[in-house]
C-alpha positions in Angstrom: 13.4 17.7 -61.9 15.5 20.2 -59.9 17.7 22.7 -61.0 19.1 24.8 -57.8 16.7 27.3 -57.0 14.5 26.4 -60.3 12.7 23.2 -60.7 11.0 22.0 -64.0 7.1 20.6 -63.3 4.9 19.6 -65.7 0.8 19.6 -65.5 -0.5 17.4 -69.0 -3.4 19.0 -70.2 -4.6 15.1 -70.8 -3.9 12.3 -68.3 -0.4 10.7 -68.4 -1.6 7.5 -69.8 -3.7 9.1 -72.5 0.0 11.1 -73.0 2.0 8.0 -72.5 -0.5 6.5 -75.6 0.4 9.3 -78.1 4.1 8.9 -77.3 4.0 5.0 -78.3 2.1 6.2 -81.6 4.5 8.9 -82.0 7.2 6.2 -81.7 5.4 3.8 -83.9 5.1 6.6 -86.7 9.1 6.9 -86.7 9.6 3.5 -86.8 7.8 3.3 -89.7 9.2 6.3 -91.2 13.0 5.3 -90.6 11.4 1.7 -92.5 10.5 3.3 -95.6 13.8 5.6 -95.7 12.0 8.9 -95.7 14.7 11.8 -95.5 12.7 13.6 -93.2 12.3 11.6 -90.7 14.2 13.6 -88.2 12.2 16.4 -88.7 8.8 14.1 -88.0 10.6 13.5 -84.7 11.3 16.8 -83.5 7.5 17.5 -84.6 6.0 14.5 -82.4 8.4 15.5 -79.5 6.9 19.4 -79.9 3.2 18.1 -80.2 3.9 15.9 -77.3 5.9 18.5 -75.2 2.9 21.4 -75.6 0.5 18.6 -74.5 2.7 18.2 -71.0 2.0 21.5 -70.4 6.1 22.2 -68.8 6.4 25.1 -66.4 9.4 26.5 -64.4 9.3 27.1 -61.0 11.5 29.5 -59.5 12.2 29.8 -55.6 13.2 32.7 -53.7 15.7 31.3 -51.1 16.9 33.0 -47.7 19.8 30.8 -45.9 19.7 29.7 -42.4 22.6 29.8 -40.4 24.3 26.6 -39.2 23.9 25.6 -35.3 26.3 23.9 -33.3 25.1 22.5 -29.8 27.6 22.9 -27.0 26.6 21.0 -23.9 28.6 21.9 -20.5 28.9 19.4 -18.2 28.6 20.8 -14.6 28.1 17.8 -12.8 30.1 17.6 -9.1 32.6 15.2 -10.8 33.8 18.1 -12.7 34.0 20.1 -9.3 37.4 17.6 -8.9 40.6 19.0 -9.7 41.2 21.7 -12.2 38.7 20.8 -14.2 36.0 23.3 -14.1 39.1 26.1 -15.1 39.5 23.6 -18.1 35.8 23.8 -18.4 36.1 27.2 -18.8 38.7 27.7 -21.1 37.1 25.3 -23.5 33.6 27.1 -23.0 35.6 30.6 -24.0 37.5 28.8 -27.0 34.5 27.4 -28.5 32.7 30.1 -28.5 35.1 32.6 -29.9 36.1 30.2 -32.8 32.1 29.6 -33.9 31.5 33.6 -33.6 34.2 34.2 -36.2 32.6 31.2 -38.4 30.3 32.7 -40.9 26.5 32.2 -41.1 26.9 30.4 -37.9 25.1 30.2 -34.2 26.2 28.8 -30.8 23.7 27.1 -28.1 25.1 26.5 -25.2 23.6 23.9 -22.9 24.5 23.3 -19.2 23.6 20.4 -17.0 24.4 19.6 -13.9 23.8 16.2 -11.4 19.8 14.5 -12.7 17.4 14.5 -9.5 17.0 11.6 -6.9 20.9 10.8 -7.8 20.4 10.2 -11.2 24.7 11.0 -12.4 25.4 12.8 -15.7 22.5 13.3 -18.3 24.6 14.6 -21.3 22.2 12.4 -23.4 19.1 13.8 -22.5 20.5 17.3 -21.9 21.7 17.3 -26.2 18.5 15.2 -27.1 16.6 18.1 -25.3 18.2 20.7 -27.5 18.1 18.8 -30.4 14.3 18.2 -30.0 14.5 22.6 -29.7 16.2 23.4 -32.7 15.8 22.1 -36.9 17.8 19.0 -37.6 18.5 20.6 -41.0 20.2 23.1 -39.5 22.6 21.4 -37.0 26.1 21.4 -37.9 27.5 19.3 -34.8 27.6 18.8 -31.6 30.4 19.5 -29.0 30.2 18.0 -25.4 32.6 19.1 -22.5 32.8 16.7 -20.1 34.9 14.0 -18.0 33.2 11.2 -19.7 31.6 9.9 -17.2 27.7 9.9 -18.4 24.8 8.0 -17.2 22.2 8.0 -19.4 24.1 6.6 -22.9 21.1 4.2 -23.4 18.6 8.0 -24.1 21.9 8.9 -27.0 19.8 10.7 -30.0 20.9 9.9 -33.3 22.6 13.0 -34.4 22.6 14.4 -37.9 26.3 15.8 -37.7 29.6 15.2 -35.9 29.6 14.6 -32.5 32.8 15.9 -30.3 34.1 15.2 -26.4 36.4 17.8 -25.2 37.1 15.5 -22.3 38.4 17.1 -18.8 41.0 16.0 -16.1 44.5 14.7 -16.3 46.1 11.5 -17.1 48.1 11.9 -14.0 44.8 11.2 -11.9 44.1 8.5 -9.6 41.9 7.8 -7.1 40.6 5.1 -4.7 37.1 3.8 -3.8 35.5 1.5 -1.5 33.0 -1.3 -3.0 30.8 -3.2 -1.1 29.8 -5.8 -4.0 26.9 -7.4 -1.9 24.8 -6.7 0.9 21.5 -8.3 1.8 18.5 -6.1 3.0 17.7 -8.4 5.5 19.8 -11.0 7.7 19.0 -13.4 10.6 20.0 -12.2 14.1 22.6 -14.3 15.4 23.2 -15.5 12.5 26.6 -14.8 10.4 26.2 -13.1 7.2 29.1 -12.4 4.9 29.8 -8.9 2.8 32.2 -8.5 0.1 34.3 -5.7 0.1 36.9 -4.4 -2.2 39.5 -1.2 -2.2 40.3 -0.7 -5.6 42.5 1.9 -6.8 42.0 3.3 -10.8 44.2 5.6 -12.9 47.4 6.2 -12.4 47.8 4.8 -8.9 51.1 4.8 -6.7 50.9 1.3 -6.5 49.8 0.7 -2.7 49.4 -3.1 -2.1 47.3 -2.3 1.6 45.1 0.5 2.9 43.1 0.7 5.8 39.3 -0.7 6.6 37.7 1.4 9.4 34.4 -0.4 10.5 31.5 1.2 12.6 28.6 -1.0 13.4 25.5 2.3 14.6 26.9 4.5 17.1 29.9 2.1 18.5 33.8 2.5 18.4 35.1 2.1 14.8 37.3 -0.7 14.4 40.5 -0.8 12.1 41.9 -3.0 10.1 44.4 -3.7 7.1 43.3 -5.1 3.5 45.1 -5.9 0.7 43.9 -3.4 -2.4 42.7 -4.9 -5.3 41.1 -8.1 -4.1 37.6 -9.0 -3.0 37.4 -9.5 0.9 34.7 -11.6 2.6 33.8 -9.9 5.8 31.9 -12.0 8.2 29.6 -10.0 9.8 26.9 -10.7 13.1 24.1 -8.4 13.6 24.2 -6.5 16.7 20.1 -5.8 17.6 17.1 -6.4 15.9 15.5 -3.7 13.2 18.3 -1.6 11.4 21.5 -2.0 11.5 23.6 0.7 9.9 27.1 -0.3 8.9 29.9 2.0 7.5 32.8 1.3 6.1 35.7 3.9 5.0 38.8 3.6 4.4 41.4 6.8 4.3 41.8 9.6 2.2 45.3 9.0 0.3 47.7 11.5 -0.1 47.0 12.7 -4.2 44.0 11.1 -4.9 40.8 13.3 -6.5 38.5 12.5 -3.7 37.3 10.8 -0.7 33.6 10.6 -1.0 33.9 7.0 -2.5 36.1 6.3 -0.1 32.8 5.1 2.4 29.8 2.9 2.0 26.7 2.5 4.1 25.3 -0.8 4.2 21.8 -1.0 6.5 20.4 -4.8 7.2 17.5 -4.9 8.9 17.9 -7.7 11.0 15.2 -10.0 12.1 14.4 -13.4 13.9 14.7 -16.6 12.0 12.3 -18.6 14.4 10.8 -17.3 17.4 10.8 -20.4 20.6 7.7 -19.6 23.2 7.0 -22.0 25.8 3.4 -21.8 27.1 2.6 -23.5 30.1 -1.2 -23.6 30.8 -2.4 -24.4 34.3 -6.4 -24.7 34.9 -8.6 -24.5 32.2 -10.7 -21.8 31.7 -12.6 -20.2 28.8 -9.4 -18.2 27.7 -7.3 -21.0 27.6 -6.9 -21.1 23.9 -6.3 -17.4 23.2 -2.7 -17.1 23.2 -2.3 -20.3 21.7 -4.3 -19.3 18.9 -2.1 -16.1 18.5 1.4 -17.8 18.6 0.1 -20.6 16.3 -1.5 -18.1 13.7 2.3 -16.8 13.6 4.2 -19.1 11.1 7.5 -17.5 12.3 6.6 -19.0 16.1 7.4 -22.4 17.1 5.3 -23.1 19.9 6.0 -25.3 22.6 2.5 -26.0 24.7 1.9 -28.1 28.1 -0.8 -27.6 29.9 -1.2 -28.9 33.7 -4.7 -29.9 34.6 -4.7 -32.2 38.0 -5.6 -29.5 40.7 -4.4 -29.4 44.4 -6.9 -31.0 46.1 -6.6 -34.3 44.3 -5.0 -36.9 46.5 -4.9 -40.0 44.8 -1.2 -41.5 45.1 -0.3 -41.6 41.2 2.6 -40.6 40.6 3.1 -37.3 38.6 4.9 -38.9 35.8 2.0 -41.0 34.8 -0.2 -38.5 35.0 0.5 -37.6 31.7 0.4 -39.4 27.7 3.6 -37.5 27.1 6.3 -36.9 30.0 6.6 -33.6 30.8 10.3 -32.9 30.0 10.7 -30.3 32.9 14.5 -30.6 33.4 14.7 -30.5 29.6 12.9 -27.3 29.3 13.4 -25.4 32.7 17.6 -26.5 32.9 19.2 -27.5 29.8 17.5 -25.7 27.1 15.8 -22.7 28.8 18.2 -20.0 27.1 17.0 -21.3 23.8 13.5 -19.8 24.2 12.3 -16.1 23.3 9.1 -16.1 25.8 8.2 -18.2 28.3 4.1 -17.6 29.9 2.2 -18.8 32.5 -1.2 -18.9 31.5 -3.4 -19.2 35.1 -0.3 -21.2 36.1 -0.2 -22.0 39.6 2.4 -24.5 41.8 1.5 -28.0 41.8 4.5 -29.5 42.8 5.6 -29.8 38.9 8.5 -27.3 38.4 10.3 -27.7 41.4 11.1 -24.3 42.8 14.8 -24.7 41.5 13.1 -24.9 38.1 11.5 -21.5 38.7 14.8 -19.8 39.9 16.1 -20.8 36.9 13.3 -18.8 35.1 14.1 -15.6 37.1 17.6 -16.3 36.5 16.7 -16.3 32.5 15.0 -12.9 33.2 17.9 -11.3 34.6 20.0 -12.8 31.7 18.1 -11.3 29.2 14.7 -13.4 29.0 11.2 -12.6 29.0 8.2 -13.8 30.9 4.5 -13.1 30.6 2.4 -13.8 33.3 -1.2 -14.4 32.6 -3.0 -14.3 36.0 -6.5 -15.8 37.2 -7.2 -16.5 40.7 -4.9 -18.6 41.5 -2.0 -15.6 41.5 -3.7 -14.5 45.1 -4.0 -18.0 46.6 -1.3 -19.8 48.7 0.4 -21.4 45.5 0.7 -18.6 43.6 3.9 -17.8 41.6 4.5 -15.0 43.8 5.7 -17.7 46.6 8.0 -19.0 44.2 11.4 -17.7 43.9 9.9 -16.1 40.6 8.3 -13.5 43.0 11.9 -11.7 42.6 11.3 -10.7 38.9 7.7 -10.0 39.2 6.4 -6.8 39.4 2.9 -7.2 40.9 2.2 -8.3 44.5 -1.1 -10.3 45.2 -3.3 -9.1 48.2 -5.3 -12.4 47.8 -8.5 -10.6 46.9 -10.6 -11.3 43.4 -13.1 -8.4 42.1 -15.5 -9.8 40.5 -17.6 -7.5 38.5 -18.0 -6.0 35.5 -15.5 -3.1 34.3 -13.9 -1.4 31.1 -10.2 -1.5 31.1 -8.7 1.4 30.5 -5.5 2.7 29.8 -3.4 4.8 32.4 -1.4 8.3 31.2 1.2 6.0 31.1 -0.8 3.9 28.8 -1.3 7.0 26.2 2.1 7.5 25.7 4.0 3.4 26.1 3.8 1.9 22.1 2.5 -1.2 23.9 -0.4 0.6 24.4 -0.2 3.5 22.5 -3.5 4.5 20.3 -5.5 1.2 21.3 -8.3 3.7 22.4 -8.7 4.6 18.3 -9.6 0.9 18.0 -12.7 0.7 20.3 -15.7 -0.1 18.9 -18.7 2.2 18.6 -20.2 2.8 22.9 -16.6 1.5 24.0 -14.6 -1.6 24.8 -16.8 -4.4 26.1 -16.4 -5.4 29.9 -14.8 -7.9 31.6 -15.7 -9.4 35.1 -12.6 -10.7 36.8 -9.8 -8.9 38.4 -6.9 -9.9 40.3 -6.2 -7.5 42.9 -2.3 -6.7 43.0 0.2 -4.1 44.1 2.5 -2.7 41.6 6.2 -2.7 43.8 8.0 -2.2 40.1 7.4 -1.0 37.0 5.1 0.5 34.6 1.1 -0.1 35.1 0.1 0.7 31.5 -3.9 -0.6 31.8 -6.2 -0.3 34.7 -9.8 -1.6 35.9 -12.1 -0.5 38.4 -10.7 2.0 40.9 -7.9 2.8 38.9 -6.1 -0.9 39.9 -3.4 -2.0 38.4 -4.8 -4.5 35.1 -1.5 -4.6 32.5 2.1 -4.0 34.5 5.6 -4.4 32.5 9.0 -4.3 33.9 12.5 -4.4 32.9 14.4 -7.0 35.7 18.5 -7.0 34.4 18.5 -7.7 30.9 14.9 -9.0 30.4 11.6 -8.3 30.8 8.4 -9.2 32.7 4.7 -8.6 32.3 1.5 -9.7 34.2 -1.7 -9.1 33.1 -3.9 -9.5 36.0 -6.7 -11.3 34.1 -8.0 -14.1 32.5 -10.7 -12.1 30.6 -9.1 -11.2 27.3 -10.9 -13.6 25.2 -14.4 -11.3 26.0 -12.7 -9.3 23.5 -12.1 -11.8 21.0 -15.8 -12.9 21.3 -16.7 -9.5 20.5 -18.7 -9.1 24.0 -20.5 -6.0 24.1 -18.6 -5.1 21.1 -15.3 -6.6 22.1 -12.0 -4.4 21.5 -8.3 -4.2 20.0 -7.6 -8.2 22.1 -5.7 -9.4 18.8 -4.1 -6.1 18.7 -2.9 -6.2 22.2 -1.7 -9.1 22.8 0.2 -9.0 19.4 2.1 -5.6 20.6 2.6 -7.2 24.4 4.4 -10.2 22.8 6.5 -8.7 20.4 7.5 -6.2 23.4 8.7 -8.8 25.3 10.6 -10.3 22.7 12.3 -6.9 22.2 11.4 -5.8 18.7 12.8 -2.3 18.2 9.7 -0.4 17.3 7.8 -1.1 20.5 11.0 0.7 22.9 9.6 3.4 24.6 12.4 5.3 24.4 13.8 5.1 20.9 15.0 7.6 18.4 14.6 6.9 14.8 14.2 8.5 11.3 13.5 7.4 8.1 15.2 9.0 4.7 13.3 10.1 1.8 15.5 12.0 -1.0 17.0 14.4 0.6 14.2 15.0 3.4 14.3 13.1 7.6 11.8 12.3 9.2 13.1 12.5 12.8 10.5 10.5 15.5 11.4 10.2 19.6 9.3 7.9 21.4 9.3 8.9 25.1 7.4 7.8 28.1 9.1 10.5 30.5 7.1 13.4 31.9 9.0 16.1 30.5 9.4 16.7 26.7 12.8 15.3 25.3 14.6 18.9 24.2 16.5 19.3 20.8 17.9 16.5 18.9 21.3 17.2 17.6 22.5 16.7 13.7 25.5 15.9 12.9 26.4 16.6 9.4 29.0 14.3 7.2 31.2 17.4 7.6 30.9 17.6 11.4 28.6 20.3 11.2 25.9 20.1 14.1 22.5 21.2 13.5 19.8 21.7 17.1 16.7 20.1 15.7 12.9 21.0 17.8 11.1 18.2 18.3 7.1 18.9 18.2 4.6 16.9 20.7 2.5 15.2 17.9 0.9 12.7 20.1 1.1 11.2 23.7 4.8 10.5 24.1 5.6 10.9 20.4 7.9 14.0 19.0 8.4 14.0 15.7 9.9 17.3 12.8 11.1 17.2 9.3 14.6 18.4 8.5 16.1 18.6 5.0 19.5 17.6 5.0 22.5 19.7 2.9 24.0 16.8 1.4 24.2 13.1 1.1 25.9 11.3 3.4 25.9 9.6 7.1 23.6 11.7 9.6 24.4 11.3 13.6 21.4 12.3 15.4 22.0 12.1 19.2 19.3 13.2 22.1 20.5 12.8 25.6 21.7 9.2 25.4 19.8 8.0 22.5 22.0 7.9 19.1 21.0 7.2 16.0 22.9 6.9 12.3 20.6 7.6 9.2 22.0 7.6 5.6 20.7 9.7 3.5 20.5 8.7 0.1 24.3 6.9 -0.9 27.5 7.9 1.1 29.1 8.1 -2.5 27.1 9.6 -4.7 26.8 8.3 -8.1 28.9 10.9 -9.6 31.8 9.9 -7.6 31.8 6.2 -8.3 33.9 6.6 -11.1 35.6 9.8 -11.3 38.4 9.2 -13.5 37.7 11.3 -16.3 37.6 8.7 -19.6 36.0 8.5 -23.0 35.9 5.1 -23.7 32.4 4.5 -22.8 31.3 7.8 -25.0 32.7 6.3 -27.8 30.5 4.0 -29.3 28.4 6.8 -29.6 31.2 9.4 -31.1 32.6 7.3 -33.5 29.2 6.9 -36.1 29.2 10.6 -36.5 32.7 11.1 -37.7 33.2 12.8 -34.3 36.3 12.5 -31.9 37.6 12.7 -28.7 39.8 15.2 -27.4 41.7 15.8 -24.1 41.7 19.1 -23.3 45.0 18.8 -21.1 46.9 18.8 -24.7 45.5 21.7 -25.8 41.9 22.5 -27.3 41.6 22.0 -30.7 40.5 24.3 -33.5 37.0 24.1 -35.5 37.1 23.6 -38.9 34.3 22.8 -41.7 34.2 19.7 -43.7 31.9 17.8 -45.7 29.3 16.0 -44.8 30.6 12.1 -44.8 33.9 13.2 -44.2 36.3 12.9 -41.1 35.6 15.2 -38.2 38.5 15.3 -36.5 42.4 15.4 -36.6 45.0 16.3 -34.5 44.4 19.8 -33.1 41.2 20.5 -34.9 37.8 19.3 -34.6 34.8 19.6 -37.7 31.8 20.9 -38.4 29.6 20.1 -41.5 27.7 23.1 -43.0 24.6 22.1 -43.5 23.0 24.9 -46.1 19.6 25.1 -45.0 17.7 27.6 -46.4 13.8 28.9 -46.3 11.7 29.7 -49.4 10.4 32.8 -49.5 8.6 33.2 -52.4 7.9 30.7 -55.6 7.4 32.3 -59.1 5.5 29.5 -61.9 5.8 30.3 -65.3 5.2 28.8 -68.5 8.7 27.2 -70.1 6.4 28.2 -73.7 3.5 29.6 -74.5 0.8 27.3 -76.3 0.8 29.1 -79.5 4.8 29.0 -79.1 4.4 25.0 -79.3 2.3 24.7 -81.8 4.1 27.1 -84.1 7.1 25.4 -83.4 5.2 21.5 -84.5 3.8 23.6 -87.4 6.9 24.9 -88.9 8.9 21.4 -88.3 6.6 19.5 -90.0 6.2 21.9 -93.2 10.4 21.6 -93.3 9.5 18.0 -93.0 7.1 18.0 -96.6 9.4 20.5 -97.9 12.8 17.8 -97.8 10.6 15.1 -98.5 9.3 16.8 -101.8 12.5 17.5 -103.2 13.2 13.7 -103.1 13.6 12.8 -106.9 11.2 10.6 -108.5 12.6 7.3 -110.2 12.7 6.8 -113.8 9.9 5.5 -115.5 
């Protein structure tokens, strides 16, 4: 029992049922007392309910009480949304309001919280910035909450459960518009040469002019934007073919319009890396030797290759009339492969190939034709490259790099790489894979003379072994041995064959991280990671920055390797990152072109208000004037035109607590005593009947 600031307790100096026991005998006594009419009957109750009350034992306990002010929790919202407009002056204002109003309340206390945009591009945390400073301060004590903001919050799922009203002083003006860009879907990968569609949208929110068009400027990477009208308001499928394989960076933007908050949703950067649906090698083996196998084994292990395979086997010197196409269980479909559908393979290779009178030598011309046009050949060379059918007599011998002198070393050597070697990716770091004592030897070299392009592996007396070449638009290699299955043996140890031949073959089929000249960077948060790849002899210089702004930045680039420069930069702000380096370009987005405060930046409570409305709270434009704080009771409305409320919440601490006796003992039993002597006394004086 509570009585304010005194509460009644009671301590039985028997236990409660042994208390509970007397009181039913007490009752039982009355019962029978009011049965016999006895006058004082009354009087026997008040004497039970005496006995029984000294037996409880009642005390009073007083409590020395010291209030606690109320607390109301402002929380400022200084997210970049509320950079837009005049809406950090409106901040303001409300911030100086609010403050001045709760100082003049009494027995009252403002905290004031300030957030601003959550890390990694979290948006708005109002939620977690009030349940923070809820978690800081008694619940007993807070009086409401009052949150200054454009609405637009992020984390309403992490809403505490608040103990008093919660209010939205909401920023910005109803004469706000503004227009994004949308890019609804974009894949992370697409096929090269393959059409993939985006859907875009322009969308225009708030009070809006009304535009029915609005332009679409399209860069693909570094090339000349391209422009084009779109209807606003409607979903547009935009066919798009990747340009390269590896990233693709796409950015889309459309106009700032005259009156609207902001452009930085008026771009999006899509990147699709794109990549090869099915890879088509031909492999044409000529004489069989112990290597045959090996890249047949490598293209087959490759589920993304389809492999077509022929090998010749009759040599020169057989003379026996039959025909050459029944020398075979399945025709060779030379025209077929060499004429009609020769543009429809990745990588063609000769494997110890030599002329037979098979491919006739238009055949072959229109290999080095393929070259030119962009196709790639591997030559895998034995003997037969220095003998008098070689492929060099062919009019192949215009794309190849190597020229035969005829003679074969035969003898054991290392291969090596070349300086060249440490610094081209084909090559790059194969030495780190060499087993303990070296790379095992081979024992067969075909003597040639490099009259193009890059000799990237040697053998003994420093002659050319691996040699690649760029002819036109394609690309040409010859390995001037058949020995590379030693490797894959594990010969005196073997070495990196898988690894090699896997790099050689994806650099002819152009994959973008085996250039060796290539710019690229990589984005995480905020930070680059620039890289240049280079083969030249002199270090690259700076590579210049350019900033979303247009701001250029000269970036150092450190030698951390043979041919590979590489520094961190931090970048200033989000957005799309032109790095350029003589005539290498590169576009890197870092983190979203529109960041996610700028989605939506029309300033709106609607989505706050599931969350306002269960504490009696309201919503409030400050554009209309800010409203003034009132107190109300708990339960009641919050909130009415030009006033918001506050619900006192009369906390208190106990200082001291004071037990005393509501009677002394003796007091009680005096008091029983003398109520049931009045008892005897009225029942004596009850007159006797008549005899």
């Amino acid at each position: 029992m509570n009585f304010g600031a005194a509460s009644l307790l009671f301590d039985p100096l028997v236990a409660w049922p042994v208390l509970y026991a007397l009181a039913a005998l007490a009752a039982l006594g009355l019962a029978l007392a009011l049965w016999r009419g006895l006058s004082g009957a009354w009087l026997r109750v008040l004497t039970a309910l005496a006995l029984l009350a000294a037996i409880a034992n009642p005390a009073l306990q007083r409590e020395d009480r010291a209030p606690l002010s109320d607390i109301v929790l402002l929380v400022v919202d200084e997210s970049a949304s509320q950079t837009l407009s005049d809406r950090k002056a409106q901040t303001d204002a409300a911030v100086a309001r609010i403050t001045a109003q709760v100082a003049a309340l009494p027995n009252t206390e403002l905290r004031t919280i300030r957030f601003s945009d959550g890390a990694e591009d979290a948006g708005s945390l109002a939620m977690t910035a009030l349940a923070e400073a809820m978690a800081e301060e008694p619940r007993a004590r807070i009086a409401g909450a009052i949150l200054v903001s454009d609405g637009r919050i992020h984390d309403l799922g992490l809403a505490p459960q608040m103990p008093a009203p919660l209010h939205l002083l909401l920023t910005g003006r109803e004469t706000d518009w503004d227009r994004r860009l949308i890019v609804k879907n974009a894949p992370a990968f697409a096929i090269l040469n393959e059409e993939v569609k985006l859907t875009l949208r322009i969308e225009d929110e708030g009070a809006a002019p009304g535009d029915t068009q609005a332009d679409l400027t399209i860069t693909v990477d570094d090339a000349a934007p391209q422009t084009y009208t779109i209807p606003v308001g409607q979903d547009i499928d935009l066919p798009v073919r990747l340009p390269h394989g590896g990233m693709n960076v796409l950015q889309f933007a459309t106009p700032q319009a005259e009156g609207e908050l902001t452009d930085r949703n008026n771009a999006a950067v899509v990147q699709i890396n794109g990549v090869r649906d099915r890879l088509r090698v031909l492999l044409v083996s000529g004489e069989p030797h112990a290597g045959e196998r090996v890249w047949r084994n490598l293209l087959k292990s490759d589920a993304n290759v389809d492999l077509v395979h022929f090998t010749i086997l009759r040599p020169p010197e057989k003379q026996d009339g039959i025909p050459v196409s029944e020398l075979s269980l399945i025709a060779f479909p030379t025209r077929e492969l060499f004429v009609e559908k020769i543009k429809d393979f990745d990588l063609i290779i000769f494997d110890r190939y030599r002329m037979r009178g098979i491919l006739p030598m238009s055949y072959l011309e229109n290999v080095a034709n393929y070259v030119k046009e962009g196709g790639t050949v591997l030559v895998a060379a034995g003997p037969e490259y220095g003998a008098v059918d070689s492929l060099w007599r062919s009019p192949l011998a215009e794309v190849l790099p190597v020229e035969p002198t005829a003679r074969v070393i035969e003898q054991g050597f290392r291969p090596e790489l070349t300086e060249l070697g440490k610094k081209h990716p084909v090559t790059e770091g194969l030495e780190a894979l060499a087993p303990k004592g070296g790379w095992g030897r081979w024992f067969r070299l075909v003597e040639v003379k490099p009259v193009a392009g890059q000799v990237v592996m040697s053998g003994p007396d420093d002659r050319p072994l691996l040699v690649l070449n760029r002819v036109g638009k394609g690309r040409v290699a010859v390995l001037a041995s058949d020995q590379a299955w030693l490797w894959g043996r594990g010969f005196e140890g073997g070495g990196p064959q898988l690894e090699l031949l896997r790099r050689l073959a994806h650099w002819m089929l152009k994959e973008p991280d085996l250039e060796e000249e290539a710019l690229t960077a990589t984005a995480k948060g905020d930070r680059l990671t620039i890289t240049r790849r280079s083969i030249a002899p002199n270090p690259p210089g700076d590579v210049t920055i350019t900033a979303p702004d247009g701001s250029t930045t000269a970036l150092p680039m450190p030698e951390t390797g043979p041919g590979r420069y590489q520094a961190d930069w931090q970048a200033p702000a989000m957005g799309l990152y032109r790095l350029e380096q003589g005539d290498l370009t590169r576009v890197i987005a870092v983190g979203p072109p529109a960041p996610r405060e700028f989605v939506q930046t029309i300033a709106s409570g609607a989505e706050l208000d599931p969350v306002i409305a269960p504490t009696n709270g309201g919503i409030t434009r400050i554009e209309g004037g800010l409203p003034e704080i009132r107190t109300v009771r708990e339960g009641r409305p919050a909130t009415g035109r030009g006033w918001i409320g506050i619900t006192p919440r009369g906390a208190y601490v106990t200082q001291d607590i004071t037990l005393s006796p509501l009677l002394p003992a003796w007091a009680w039993l005096l008091l029983a005593a003398l109520l049931a002597l009045t008892a005897w006394l009225v029942e004596g004086r009850r007159p006797r009947p008549a005899p």
